[in-house]
ROMARBA-316842 format. One line per 4 residues: their letters; for each residue x, y, z of C-alpha. Coordinates in nm, 3 decimals, padded with zeros to 5 digits. Layout:
a = X,Y,Z  ...
//
This chain:
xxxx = -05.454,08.789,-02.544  -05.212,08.911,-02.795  -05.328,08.988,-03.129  -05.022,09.082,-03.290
xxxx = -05.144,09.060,-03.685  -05.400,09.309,-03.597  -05.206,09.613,-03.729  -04.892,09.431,-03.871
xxxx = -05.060,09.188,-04.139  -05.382,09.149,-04.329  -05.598,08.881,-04.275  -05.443,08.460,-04.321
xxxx = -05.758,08.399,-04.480  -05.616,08.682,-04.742  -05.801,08.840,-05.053  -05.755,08.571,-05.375
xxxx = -05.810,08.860,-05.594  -05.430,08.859,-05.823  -05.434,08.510,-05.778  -05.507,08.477,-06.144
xxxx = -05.267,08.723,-06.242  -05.020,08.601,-06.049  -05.067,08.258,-06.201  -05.031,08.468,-06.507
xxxx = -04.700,08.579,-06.422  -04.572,08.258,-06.358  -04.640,08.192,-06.702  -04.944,08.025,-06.735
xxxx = -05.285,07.923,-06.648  -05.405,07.689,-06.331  -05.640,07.443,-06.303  -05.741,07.335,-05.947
xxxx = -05.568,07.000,-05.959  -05.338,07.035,-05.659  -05.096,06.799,-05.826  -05.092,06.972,-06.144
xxxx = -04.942,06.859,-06.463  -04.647,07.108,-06.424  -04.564,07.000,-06.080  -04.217,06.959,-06.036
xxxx = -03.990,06.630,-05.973  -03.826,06.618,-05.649  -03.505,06.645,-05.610  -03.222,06.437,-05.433
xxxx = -03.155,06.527,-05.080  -02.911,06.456,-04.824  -03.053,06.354,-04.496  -02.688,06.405,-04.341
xxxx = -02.652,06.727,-04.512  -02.412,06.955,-04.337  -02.652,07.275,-04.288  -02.306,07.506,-04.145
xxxx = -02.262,07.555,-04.496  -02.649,07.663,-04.576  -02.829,07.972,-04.529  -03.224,08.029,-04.548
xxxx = -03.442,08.316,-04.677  -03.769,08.293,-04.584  -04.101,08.507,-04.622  -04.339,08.562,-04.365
xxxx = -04.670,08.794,-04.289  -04.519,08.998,-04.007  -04.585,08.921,-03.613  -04.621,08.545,-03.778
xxxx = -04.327,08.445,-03.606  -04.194,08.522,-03.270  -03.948,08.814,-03.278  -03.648,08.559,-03.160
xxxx = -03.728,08.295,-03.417  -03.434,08.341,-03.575  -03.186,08.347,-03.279  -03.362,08.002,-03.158
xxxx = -03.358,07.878,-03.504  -03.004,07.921,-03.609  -02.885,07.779,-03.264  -03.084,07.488,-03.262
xxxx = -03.032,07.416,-03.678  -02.662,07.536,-03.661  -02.701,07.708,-04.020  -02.537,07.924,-04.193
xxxx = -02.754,08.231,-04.150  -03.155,08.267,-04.160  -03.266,08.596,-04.309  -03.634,08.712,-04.261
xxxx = -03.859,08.904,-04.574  -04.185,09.020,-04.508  -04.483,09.065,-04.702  -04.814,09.218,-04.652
xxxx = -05.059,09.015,-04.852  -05.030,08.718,-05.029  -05.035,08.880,-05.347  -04.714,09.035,-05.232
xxxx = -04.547,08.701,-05.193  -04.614,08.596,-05.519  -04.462,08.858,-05.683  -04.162,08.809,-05.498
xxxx = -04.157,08.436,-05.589  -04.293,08.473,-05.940  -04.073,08.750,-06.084  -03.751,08.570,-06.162
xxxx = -03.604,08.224,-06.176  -03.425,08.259,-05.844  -03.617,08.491,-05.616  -03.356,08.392,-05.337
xxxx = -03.617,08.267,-05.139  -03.592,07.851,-04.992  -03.907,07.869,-04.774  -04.296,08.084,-04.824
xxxx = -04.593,08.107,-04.627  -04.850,08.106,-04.811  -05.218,08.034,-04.789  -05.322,07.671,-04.941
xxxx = -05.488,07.805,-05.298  -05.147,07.969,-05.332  -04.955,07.739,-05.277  -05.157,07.522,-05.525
xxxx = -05.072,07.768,-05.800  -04.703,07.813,-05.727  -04.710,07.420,-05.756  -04.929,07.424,-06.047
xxxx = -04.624,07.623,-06.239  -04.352,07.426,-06.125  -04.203,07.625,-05.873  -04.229,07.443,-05.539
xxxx = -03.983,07.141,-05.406  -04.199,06.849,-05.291  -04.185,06.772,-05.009  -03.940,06.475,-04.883
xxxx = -04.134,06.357,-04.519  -03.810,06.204,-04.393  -03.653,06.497,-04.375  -03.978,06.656,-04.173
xxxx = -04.012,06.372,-03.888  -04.229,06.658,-03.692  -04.472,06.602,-03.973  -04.584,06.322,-03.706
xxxx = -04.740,06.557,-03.503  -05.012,06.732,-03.738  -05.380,06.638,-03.707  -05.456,06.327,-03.932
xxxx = -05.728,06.538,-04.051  -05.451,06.846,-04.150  -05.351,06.561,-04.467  -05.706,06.595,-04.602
xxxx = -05.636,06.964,-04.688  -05.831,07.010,-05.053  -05.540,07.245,-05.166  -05.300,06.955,-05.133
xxxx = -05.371,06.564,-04.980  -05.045,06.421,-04.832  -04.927,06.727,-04.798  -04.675,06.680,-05.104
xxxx = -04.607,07.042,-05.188  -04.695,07.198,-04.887  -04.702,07.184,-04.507  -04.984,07.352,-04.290
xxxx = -04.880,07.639,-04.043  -05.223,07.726,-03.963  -05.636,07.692,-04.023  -05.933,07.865,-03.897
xxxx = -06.294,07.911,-04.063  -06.523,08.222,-04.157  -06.887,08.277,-03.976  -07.028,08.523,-03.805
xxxx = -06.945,08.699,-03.491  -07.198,08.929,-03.294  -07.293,09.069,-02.946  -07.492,08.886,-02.745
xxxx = -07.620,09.132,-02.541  -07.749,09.356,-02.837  -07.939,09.085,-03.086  -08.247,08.999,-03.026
xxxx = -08.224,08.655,-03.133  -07.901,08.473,-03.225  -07.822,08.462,-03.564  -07.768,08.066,-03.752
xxxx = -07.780,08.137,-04.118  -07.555,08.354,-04.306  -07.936,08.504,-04.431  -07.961,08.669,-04.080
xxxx = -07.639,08.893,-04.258  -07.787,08.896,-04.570  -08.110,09.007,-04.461  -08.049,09.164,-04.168
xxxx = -08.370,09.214,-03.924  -08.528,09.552,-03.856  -08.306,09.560,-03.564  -08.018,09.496,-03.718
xxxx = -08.004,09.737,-04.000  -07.714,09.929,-04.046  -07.537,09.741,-03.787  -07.409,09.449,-03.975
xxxx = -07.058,09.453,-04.151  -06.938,09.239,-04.444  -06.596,09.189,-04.563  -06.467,09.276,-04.920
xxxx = -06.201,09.052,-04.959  -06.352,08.907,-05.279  -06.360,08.525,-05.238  -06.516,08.583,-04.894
xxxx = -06.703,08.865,-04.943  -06.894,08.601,-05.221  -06.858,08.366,-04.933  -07.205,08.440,-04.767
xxxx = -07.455,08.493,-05.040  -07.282,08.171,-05.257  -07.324,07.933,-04.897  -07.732,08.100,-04.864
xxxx = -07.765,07.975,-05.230  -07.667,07.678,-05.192  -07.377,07.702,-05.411  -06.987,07.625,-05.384
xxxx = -06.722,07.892,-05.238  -06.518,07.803,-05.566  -06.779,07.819,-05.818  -06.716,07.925,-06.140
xxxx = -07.039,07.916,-06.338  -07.215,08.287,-06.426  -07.495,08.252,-06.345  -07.439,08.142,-05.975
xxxx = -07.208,08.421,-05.951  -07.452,08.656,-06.076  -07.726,08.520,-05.782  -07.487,08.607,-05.560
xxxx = -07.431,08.924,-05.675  -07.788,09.056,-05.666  -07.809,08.926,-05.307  -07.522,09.133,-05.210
xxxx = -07.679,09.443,-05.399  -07.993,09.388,-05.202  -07.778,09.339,-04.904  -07.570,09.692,-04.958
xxxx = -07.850,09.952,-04.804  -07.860,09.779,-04.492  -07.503,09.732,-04.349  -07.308,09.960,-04.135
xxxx = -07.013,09.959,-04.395  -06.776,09.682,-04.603  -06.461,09.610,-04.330  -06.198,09.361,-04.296
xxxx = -05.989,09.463,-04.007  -06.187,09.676,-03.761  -06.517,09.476,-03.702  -06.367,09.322,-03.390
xxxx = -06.331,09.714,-03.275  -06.718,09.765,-03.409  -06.855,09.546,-03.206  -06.682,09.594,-02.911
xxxx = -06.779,09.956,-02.948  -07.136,09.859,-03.028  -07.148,10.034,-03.392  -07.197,09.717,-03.507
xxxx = -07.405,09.419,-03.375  -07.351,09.111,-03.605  -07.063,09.087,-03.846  -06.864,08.834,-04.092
xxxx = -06.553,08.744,-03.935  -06.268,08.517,-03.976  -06.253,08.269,-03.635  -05.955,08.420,-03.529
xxxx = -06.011,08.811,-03.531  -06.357,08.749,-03.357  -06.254,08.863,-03.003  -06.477,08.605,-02.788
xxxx = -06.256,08.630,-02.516  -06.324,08.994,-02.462  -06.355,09.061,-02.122  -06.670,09.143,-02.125
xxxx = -06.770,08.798,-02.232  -07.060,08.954,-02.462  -06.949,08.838,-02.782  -06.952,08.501,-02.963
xxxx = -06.867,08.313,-03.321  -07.090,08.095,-03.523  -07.040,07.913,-03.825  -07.401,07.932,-03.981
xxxx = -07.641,07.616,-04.059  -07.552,07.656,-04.439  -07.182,07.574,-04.363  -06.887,07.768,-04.417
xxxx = -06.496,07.734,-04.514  -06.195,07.602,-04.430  -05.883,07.834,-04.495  -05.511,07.745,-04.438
xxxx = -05.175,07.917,-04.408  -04.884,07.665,-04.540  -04.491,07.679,-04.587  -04.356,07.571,-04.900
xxxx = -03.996,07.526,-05.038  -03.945,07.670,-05.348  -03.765,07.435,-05.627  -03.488,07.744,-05.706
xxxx = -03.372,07.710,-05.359  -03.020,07.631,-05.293  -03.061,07.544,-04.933  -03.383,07.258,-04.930
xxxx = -03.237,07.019,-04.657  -03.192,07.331,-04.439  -03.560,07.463,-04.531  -03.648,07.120,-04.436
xxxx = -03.488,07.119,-04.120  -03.621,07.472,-04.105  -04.028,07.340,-04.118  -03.912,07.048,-03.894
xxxx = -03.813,07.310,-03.612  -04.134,07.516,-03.657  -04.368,07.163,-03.592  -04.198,07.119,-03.251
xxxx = -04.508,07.150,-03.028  -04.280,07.374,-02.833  -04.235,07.648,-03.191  -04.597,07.565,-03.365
xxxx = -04.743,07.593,-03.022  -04.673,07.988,-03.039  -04.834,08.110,-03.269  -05.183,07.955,-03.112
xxxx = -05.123,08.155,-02.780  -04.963,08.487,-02.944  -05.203,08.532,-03.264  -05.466,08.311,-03.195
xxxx = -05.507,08.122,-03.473  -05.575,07.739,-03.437  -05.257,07.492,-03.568  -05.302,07.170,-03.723
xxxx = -05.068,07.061,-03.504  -05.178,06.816,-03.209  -04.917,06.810,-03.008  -04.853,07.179,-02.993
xxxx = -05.274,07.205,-02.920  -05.221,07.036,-02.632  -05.014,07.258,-02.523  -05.193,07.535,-02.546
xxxx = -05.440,07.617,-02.263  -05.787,07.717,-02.402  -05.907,08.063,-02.220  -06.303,08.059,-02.207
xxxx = -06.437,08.188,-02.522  -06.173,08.087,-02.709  -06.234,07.937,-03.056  -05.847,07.764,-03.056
xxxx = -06.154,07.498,-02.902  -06.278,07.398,-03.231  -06.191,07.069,-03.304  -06.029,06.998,-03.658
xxxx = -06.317,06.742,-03.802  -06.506,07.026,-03.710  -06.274,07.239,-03.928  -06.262,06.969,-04.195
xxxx = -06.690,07.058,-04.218  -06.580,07.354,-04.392  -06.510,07.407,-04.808  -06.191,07.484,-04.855
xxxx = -06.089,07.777,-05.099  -05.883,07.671,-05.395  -05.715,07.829,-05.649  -06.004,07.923,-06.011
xxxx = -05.731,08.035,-06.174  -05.878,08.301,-06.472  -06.188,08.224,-06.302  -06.078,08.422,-06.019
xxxx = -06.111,08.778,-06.226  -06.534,08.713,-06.185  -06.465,08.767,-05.831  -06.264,09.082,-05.896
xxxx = -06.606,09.186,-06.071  -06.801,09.089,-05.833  -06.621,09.287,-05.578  -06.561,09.588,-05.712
xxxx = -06.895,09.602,-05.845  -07.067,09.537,-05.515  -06.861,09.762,-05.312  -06.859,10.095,-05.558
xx = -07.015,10.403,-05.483  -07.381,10.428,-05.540
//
């Protein structure tokens, strides 16, 4: 199994901590409308365009994309030229898109709550579905996305959902609640990781609660927070890329984990995902066209490429990550273990993460007080 975004990009379920400032920087607040009142118009395409005379820029997490996407691309489209930018984070990305009018670039992937905000300022092209016929092939549930129904700013690349992955050789009983984390057993302790990316580091003790992922109110912040405090003597250590290595290793035992970086199909066949009885989320990873580009039929025709089950079907089998798309699923062959199985009203279960705007800085807080030095 290739896991190419292992050392080459950080999570797609990425931290949400400059969101806010970000939002800032595009001049303004958000609000978690995914329309939003600043939204802009769409503008006047050309189905017939002639793309020979258009070029695309396009930012990506690296290993996102097959190395000769652009070769296959630029055949196939018969553009101009398709340049590649990478960023690390998608905090990165928006300062690239949010520092200047133009940033040059005509198509971003970004996750869903970002996308929201760049939409919220005016700064994305809706979408126009006839130019995207491949739109046909997404999941009916993949419209239904929280960040954006219709999918009129943005189109999903890929999803996935946090729980918790653990060894099943090495618990003693199988863990169901995102409490068997929180308060880890006797046999457990100090073998239980958490991440401290901040909206999912909240994640656990706000779902144990009872309460929203995108809560804003204090004081169910502040519940959370003491339950991480209590939480903090008893775990191996605060990680967001190495748990899979942890466990494999046996260090650690049970651990919160993004779907897609918990290696189940480790040969060994002794480790397994679940998504606790309390519920969990549902992230996504989307393309958007930015309204400054000069190219939007060819980013278009650029997003219609990438939803041929032939393209979209890639990045299942190379980073493991489940696509909304159906006909690219199908496609893929499911190795044992494998959570590409998980269907996507199964997905749809989850809360998805959107954008708090301000709000967002409590989880900063929360964060950085939770994870300092004692």
């Amino acid at each position: 199994m290739s896991r190419i975004r292992f050392t080459r990009r950080l999570p797609a379920a990425v931290a949400v901590a400059g969101l806010a400032l970000a939002v800032a920087a595009c001049g303004g607040e958000s609000s978690t409308s995914p329309e939003g009142t600043n939204a802009a118009a769409a503008d006047d395409l050309k189905p017939n365009a002639d793309l020979t005379k258009q070029s695309i820029q396009v930012t990506v997490w690296d290993g996102y994309l097959p190395e000769e996407f652009t070769k296959g691309a630029k055949e196939k489209l018969k553009v101009k030229d398709i340049k590649i930018a990478l960023h690390a984070t998608n905090e990165d990305a928006m300062a690239k898109l949010t520092a200047s009018g133009d940033s040059g670039i005509d198509v971003a992937f970004v996750s869903g709550q970002y996308a929201q905000a760049l939409n919220e300022q005016g700064l994305l092209e809706p979408i126009h579905p006839e130019l995207i016929p491949n739109l046909a092939n997404l999941y009916p549930e993949a419209t239904q996305l929280s960040h954006d129904k219709g999918n009129k700013i943005s189109v999903p690349y890929t999803w996935g959902t946090t729980g918790i992955c653990y060894r099943t050789d090495l618990v003693k009983k199988k863990p169901t609640s995102w409490n068997d984390l929180l308060k880890p057993p006797a046999w457990a302790d100090k073998k239980v990781t958490m991440m401290t990316t901040e909206r999912w580091l909240a994640l656990p003790a706000l779902k144990a609660l009872g309460y929203s992922v995108n809560t804003d109110k204090d004081e169910e912040i502040a519940k959370a927070k003491e339950l991480l405090l209590a939480q903090k003597p008893h775990l191996l250590g605060y990680d967001d890329t190495t748990f899979g290595d942890k466990l494999k290793s046996g260090e650690a035992i049970m651990v919160e984990a993004w779907d897609g970086w918990c290696p189940t199909t480790d040969p060994k066949g002794n480790i397994a995902f679940e998504v606790p009885k309390e519920g969990s989320d549902l992230w996504v990873d989307t393309m958007v066209i930015m309204k400054s580009s000069k190219n939007k039929e060819a980013a278009h025709a650029l997003i219609n490429y990438i939803l041929a089950p032939e393209n979209h079907s890639w990045a299942a089998e190379n980073i493991n990550y489940k696509v909304p798309n159906k006909a690219a699923m199908e496609r893929v062959k499911v190795a044992k273990g494998s959570l590409l199985g998980i269907k996507p009203d199964e997905l749809l279960d989850g809360e998805s993460i959107v954008d708090l705007g301000q709000a967002s800085t409590k989880y900063t807080r929360l964060s950085t007080e939770v994870t300092a030095q004692s």
